[in-house]
Residue, then its C-alpha position, 0 to 999 in steps of 0.5 A: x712300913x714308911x712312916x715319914x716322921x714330918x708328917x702327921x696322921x689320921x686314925x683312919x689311915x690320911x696323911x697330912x704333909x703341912x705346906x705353909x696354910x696349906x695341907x696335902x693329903x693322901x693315904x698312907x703306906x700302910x693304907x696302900x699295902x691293905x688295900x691291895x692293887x688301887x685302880x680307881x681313886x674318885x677326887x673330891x671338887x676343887x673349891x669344896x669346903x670340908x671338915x675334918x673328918x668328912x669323907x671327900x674322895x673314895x678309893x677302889x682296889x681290887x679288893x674293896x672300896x674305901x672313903x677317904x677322909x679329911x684330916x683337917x677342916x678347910x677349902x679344897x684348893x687342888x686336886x690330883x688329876x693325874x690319879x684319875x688316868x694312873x691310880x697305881x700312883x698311890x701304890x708306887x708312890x703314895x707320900x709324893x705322887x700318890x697323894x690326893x688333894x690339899x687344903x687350904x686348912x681354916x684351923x691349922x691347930x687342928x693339925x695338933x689333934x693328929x698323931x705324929x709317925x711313932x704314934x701311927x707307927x703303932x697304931x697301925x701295927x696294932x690291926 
């Protein structure tokens, strides 16, 4: 599995790539690979507040649906409208094209209560 080891983790499969006060999300490889073949990802309202572990989109494979989670508290500044005609984006590429939405983060140090990509690493492999 691809753990890029800039990024930083939530237990429940997020990714968060940091740009500036700006987060982008997505799900992660390993997310990806469980969940099969995706055809349909549900994005959250740009310009909607969140909190950090607040489910904000929903994903759907041909094997099951999934909530989405926040990994850092903020307003949704952008969305990935390309998802919504190509969900097997988040398959093919789910650290670049695939990814969901970014956060303007309100509390950047909540990027420290994620784990880093060895963490993750054996976090995942252990399920």
């Amino acid at each position: 599995m691809n753990h890029p080891k800039e990024l930083k983790y939530a237990k429940t499969h997020e990714y968060t790539r940091r740009e500036g006060r700006l987060a982008r999300i997505g799900i992660t490889d390993f997310a990806q690979n469980e969940l099969g073949d995706v055809v349909y990802v549900e994005l959250p309202q740009a310009g909607r507040v969140v909190h950090a572990g607040e489910a904000v989109a929903v994903i759907e494979s041909v094997k099951t649906a999934s909530d989405v989670y926040t990994p850092v508290s903020g307003k949704i500044q952008a969305v990935n409208q390309a998802l919504e005609q190509h969900p097997e984006q988040v398959n093919a590429d789910p650290y670049g094209a695939g990814w969901f939405f970014t956060v303007e983060m309100s509390d950047p140090s909540e990027l420290d209560r994620l784990l880093d990509a060895a963490t993750y690493q054996a976090t995942a492999s252990a399920h």
